[in-house]
GUDREN-58190 format. One line per field, with one value per residue (C-alpha): residue in one letter; residue number from 1; y, z, x. Coordinates in pm, whole numbers, plus 50000, padded with zeros to 5 digits. Each point is the difference from the previous one (the first is absolute). Example, Ala and Ser with C-alpha at 12.3 -4.5 7.8 and 13.67 -1.06 7.14 Angstrom:
<rs>
resn: c(A|S) .
resi: c(1|2) .
py: c(49550|50344) .
pz: c(50780|49934) .
px: c(51230|50137) .
</rs>
This chain:
<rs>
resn: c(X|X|X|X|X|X|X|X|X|X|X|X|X|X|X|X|X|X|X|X|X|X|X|X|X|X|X|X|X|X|X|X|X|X|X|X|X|X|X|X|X|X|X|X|X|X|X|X|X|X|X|X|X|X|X|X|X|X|X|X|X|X|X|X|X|X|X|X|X|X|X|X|X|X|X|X|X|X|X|X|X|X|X|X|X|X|X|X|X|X|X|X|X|X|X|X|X|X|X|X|X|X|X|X|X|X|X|X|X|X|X|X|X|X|X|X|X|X|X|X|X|X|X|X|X|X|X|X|X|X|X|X|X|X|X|X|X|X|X|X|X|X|X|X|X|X|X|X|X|X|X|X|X|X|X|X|X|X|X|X|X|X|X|X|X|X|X|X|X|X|X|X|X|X|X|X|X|X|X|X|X|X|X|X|X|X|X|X|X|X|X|X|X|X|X|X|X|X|X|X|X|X|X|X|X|X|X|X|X|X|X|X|X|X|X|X|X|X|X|X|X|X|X|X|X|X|X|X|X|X|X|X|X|X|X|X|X|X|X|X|X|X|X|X|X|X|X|X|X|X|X|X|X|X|X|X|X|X|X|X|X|X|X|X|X|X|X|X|X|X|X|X|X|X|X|X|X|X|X|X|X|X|X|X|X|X|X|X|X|X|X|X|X|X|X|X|X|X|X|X|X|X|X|X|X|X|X|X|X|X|X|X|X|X|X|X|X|X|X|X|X|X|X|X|X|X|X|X|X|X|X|X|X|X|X|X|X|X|X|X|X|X|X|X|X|X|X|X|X|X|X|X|X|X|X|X|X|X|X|X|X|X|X|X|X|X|X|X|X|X|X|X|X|X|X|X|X|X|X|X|X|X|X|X|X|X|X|X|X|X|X|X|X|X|X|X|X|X|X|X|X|X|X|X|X|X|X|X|X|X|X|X|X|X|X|X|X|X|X|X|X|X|X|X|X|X|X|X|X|X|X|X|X|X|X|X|X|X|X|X|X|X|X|X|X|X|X|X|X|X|X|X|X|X|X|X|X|X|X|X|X|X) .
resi: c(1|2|3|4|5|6|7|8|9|10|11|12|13|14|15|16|17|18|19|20|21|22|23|24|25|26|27|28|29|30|31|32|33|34|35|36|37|38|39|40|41|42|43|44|45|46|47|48|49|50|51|52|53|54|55|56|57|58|59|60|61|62|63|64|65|66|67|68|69|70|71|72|73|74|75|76|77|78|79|80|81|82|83|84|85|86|87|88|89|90|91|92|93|94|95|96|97|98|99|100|101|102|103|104|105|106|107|108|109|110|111|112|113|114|115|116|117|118|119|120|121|122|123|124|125|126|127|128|129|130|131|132|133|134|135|136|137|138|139|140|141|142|143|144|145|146|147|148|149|150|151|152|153|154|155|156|157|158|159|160|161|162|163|164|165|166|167|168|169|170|171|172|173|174|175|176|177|178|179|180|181|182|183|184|185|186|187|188|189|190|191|192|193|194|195|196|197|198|199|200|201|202|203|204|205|206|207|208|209|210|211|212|213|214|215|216|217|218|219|220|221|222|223|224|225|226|227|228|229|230|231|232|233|234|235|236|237|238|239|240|241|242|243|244|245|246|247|248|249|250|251|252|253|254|255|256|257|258|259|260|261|262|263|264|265|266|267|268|269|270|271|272|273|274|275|276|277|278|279|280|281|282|283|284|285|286|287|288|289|290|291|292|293|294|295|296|297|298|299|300|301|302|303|304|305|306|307|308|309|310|311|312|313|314|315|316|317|318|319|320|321|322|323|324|325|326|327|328|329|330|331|332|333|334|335|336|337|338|339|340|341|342|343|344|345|346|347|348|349|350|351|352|353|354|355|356|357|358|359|360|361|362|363|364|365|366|367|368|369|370|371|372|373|374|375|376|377|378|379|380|381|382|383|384|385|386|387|388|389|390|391|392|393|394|395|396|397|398|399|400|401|402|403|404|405|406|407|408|409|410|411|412|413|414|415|416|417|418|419|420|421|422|423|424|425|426|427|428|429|430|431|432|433|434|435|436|437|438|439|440|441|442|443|444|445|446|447|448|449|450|451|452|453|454|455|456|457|458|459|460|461|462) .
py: c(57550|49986|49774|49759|49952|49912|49803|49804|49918|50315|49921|49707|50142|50286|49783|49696|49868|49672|49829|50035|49867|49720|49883|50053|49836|49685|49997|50068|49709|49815|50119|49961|49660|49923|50238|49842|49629|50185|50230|49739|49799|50302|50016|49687|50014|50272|49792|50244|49893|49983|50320|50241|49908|50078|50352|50083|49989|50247|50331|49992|49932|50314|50228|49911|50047|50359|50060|49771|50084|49660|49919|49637|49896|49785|50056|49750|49719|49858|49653|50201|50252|49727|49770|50368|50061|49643|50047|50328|49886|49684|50174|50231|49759|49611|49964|49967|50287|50350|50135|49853|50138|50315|50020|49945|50273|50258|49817|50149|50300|50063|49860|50271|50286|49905|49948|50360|50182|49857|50137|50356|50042|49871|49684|49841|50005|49766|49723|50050|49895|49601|49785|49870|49624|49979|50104|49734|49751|50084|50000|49653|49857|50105|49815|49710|50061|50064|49685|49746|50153|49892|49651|49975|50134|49767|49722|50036|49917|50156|50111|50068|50187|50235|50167|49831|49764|49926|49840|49826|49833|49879|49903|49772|49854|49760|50273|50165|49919|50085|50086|49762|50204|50371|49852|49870|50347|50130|49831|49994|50386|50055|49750|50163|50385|49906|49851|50216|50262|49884|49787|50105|50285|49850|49674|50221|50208|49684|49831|50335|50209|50406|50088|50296|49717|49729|50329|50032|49647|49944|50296|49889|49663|50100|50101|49621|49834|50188|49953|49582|49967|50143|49831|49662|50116|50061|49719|49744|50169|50002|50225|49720|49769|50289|50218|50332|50283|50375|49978|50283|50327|50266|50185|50390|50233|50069|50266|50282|50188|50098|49732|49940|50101|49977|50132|49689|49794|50304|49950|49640|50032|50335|49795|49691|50265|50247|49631|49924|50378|49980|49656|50047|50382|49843|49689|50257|50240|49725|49817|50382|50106|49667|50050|50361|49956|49822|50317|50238|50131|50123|49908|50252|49827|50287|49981|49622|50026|50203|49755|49660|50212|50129|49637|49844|50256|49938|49629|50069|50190|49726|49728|49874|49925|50179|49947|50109|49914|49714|49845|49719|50227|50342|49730|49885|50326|50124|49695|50035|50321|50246|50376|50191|49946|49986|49616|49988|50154|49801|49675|50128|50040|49648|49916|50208|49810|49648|50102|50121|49700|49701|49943|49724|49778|49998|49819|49670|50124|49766|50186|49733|50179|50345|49852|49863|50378|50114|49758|49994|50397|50046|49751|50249|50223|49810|50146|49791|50109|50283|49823|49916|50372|50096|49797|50103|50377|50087|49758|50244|50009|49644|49962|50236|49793|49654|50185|50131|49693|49750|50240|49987|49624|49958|50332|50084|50290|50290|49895|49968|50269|50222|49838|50101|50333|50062|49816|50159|50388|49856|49922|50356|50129|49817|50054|50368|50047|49824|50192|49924|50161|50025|50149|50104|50123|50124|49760|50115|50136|50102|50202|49696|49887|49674|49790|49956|49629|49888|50261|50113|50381|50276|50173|50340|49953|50071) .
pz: c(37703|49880|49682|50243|50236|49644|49838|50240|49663|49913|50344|49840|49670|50088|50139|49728|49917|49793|50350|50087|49637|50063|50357|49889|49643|50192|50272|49717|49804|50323|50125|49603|50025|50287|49967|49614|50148|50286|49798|49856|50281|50152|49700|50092|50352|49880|49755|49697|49703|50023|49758|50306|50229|49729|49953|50362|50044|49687|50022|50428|50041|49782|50198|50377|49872|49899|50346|50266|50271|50075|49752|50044|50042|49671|49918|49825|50035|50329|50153|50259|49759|49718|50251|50129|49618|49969|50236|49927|49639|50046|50101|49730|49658|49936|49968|49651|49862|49854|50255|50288|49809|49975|50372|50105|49747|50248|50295|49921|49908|50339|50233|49804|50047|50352|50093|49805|50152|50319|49947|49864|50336|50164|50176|50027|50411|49970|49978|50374|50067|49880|50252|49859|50168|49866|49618|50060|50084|49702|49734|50175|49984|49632|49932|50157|49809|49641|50055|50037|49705|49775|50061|49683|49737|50199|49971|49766|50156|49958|50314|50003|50307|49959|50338|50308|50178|49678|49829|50346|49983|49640|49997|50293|49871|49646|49780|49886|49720|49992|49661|49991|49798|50133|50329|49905|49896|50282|50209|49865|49953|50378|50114|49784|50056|50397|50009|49805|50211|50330|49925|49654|50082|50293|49760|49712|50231|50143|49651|49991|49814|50099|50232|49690|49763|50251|50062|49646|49900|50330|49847|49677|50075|49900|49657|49944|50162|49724|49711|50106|50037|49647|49869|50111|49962|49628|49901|50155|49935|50363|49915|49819|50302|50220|50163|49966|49816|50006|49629|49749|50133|49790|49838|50073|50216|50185|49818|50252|50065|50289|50156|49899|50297|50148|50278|50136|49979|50198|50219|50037|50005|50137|50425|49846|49854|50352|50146|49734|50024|50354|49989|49741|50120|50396|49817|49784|50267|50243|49739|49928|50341|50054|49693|50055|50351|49851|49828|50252|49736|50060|49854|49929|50115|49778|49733|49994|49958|49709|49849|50077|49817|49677|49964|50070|49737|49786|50010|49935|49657|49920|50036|50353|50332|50326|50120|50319|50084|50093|50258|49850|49696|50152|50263|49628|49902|50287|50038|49634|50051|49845|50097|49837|49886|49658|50013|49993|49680|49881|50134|49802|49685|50021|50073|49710|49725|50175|49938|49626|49881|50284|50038|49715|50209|50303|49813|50184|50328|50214|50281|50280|49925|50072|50311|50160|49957|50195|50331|50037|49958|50215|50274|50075|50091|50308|50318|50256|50309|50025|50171|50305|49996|50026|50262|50216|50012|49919|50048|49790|49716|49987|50006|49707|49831|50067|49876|49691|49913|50042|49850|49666|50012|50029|49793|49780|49954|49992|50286|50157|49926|50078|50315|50079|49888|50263|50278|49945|50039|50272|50190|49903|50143|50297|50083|49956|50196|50303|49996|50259|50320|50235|50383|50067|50310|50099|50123|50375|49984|49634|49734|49742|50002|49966|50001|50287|49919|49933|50259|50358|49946|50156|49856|50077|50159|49769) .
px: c(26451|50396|50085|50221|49609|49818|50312|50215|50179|50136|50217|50222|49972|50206|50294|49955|50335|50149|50092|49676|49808|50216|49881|49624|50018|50103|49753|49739|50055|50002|49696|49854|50056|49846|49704|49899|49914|49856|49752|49869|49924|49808|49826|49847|49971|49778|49799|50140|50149|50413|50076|49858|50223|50296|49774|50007|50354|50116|49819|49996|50321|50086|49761|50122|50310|49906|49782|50102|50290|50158|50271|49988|49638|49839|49686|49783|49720|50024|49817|49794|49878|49955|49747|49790|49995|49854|49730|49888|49962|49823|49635|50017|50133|50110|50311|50109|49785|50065|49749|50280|50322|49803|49940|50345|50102|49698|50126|50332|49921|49779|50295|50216|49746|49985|50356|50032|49763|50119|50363|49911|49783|50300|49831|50315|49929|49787|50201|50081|49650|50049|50134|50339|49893|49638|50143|50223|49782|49743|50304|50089|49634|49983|50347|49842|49648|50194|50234|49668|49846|50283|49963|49721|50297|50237|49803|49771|49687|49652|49831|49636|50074|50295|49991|50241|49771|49848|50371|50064|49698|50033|50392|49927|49708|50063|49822|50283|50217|50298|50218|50260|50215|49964|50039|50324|50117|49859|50143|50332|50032|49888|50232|50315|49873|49967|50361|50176|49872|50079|50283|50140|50184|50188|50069|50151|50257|50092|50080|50228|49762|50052|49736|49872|49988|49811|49722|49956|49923|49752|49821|49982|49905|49602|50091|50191|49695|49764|50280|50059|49594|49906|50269|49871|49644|50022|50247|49788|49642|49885|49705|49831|49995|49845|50299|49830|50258|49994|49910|50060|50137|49945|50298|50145|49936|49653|49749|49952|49633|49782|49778|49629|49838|49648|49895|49836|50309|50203|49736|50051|50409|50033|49999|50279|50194|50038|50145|50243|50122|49999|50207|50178|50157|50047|50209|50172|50119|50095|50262|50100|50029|50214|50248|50018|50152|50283|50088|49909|49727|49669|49714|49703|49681|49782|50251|49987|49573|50088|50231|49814|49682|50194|50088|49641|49890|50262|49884|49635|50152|50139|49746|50169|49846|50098|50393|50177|50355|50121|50215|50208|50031|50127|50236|50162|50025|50181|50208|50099|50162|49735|50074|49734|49586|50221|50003|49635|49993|50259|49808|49705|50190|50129|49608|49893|50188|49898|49658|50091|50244|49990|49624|49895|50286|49779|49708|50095|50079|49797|49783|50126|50340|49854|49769|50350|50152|49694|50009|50372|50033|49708|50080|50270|49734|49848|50149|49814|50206|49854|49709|50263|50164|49701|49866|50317|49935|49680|49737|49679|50273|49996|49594|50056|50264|49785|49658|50143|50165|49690|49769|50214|50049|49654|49826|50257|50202|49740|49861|50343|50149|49702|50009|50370|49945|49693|50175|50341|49793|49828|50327|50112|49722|49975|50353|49983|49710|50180|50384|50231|49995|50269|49995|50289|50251|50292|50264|50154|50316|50008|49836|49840|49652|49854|49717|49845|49902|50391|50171|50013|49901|49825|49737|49823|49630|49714) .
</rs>
């Protein structure tokens, strides 16, 4: 295999110019600043402490860069991924525990070895086989499923029951209580992060801000909701009337190593981490697929396994849990003008010395702030018309869509997404056991053929 099939890189290398540094450096320290607050809000959607999300997006950024083919996509921690990490960890550790960080650090390492594997036996096909609606639907259930379970850091209540049905049932009964405080925050930050996002940009170029400057403050406005909350947090001393903080992040740059493994717990991961890969690569080539159009590039689907597992392996090294890219992410990226996978190193640079100089600042950063990030970034996630487009053409791809929708409301996300997987093969399978057949005929008086259900034809006897 040629140099360019193993390193995508050594394409833009070769043509690398100042014009170009310039376009990337600025999309990097856009998408740096809006990847930092994010990181560590997947952090704790995945019940890990807030350092690993500032792990997992150093070392993998740096790696797709080297092996992946779209030049704009961002690879990191991502909501989906962040929730399936979540579940598959909660059978095998509590949360909290160096037996949990070290399974997310295996879990890692298998989605890499998978998603590797995968791309050197070029199994990039296999994407074909997932129904586009029913991946949809599951990524839209999980949205919903990963918004709900933020309301505890919103509001600081204690559930005995953490699961859906169980939080319903207790926040509309009176045994909750609530943290006066956090919920405050909470509130407050959802409120500002939904507003400014929907309505901030709009407000800004109408106030006769340029439309650059408007984008660039919209995305920024997570990093001034975590600077305004620890501010207030520390000056007033929240923390002592309950508002839960991130606490002490350590210092510098994350130790690398291989994994302690047992073969019982890749036993017990090895099933979570063939639905993350699976999720994560379909998620991954869809947002590249989409960007790439818009520059008449193509993207690599074998190539792209090889990249997305470099950078789960990468992330293992590095004491990180698994990563994929992501949508709003690689959108900013593009949007911001970035030309080359160049930006993502230069967004993990800018990452690098957060985690080295910037981290004892965080110490007050309340976890409402972090639980708002999550709901209003994921809310942009849930794509419920796909229930009527589907309904309008294809009536089993609905059943499909509905099925893998409830199941994950109600089961969870394993059980949801291993549910979309088997129905979306089924479908394949179905519909290419049953191909189209047309009779056809001539049409009198000239020399085309038809169908014989839609046209007056002839047709030969026999």
């Amino acid at each position: 295999m040629s140099q360019l099939s193993w390193l995508p890189c050594a394409r833009w290398v070769r043509t690398y110019n100042g014009d170009t540094f310039k376009n990337d450096m600025v999309a990097a320290i856009i998408v740096a600043i809006m990847l930092i607050p994010q990181s560590l809000a997947y952090a704790l959607l995945a019940g890990l402490p807030a350092e690993i999300g500032l792990y997992s997006s150093i070392l993998p950024l740096v790696f797709y860069a080297l092996f992946g083919t779209s030049t704009t996509l961002s690879v990191g921690p991502v909501a989906v991924a962040s929730l399936m990490t979540a579940s598959a960890l909660a059978s095998v550790a509590a949360q909290g525990t160096a037996d949990y960080l070290s399974a997310a650090v295996v879990l890692a390492g298998l989605s890499g070895l998978i998603l590797l594997i995968s791309g050197v036996f070029r199994l990039g096909f296999m994407a074909s086989f997932l129904s586009h609606s029913v991946v949809s639907a599951f990524i839209s259930a999980s949205a919903i499923v990963i918004a709900l379970t933020q309301i505890r850091h919103i509001t600081g209540a204690q559930f005995d029951d953490e699961s859906l049905f169980g939080m319903f049932k207790a926040l509309t009964s009176s045994g909750v209580e609530v943290n006066i405080s956090t919920t405050v925050i909470g509130l407050s930050v959802l409120t500002y992060l939904w507003l400014i996002r929907s309505r901030g940009k709009s407000l800004l170029v109408y106030l006769g801000v340029s439309d650059k400057t408007a984008s660039l403050v919209v995305k920024s406005a997570p990093v001034l909701a975590v600077i305004l909350t620890i501010t207030v947090t520390a000056l007033y001393s929240l923390d002592a009337s309950g508002v839960a903080i991130v606490g002490k992040i350590p210092e510098g740059l994350p130790s690398l190593g291989l994994p302690t493994i047992s073969i019982e717990l890749v036993k017990t991961l090895f099933v979570p981490a063939c639905l993350i890969s699976i999720i994560g690569f379909v998620e991954s080539i869809s947002v590249g697929r989409t960007l790439g159009a818009k520059k008449r590039q193509r993207i690599d689907e074998n190539q792209e396994l090889i990249g997305l597992g470099t950078a789960n392996l990468a992330s293992s090294f590095s004491g990180g849990f698994p990563v994929t890219g992501g949508f709003s992410r690689s959108v900013v990226n593009f949007d911001a003008g970035a030309v080359t996978q160049a930006s993502s190193i230069f967004a993990a640079i800018f990452i690098a010395l957060v985690s080295v100089f910037l981290t004892p600042y965080l110490y007050s950063l309340p976890k409402a702030t972090l639980a708002a990030t999550i709901i209003v970034a994921v809310l942009g996630l849930v794509d419920l018309s796909v229930i009527r487009k589907t309904w309008d053409y294809s009536k089993s791809d609905w059943l499909a869509v509905m099925l893998t929708l409830s199941m994950t409301l109600i089961f969870g996300v394993e059980i949801g997404v291993s549910c979309g997987v088997l129905v979306s093969l089924c479908l394949h399978l179905y519909r290419t056991s049953r191909p189209h057949i047309a009779e056809v005929g001539l049409v009198d008086g000239t020399e085309h053929f038809r169908n014989v259900v839609r046209y007056k034809v002839t047709t030969l006897p026999g």
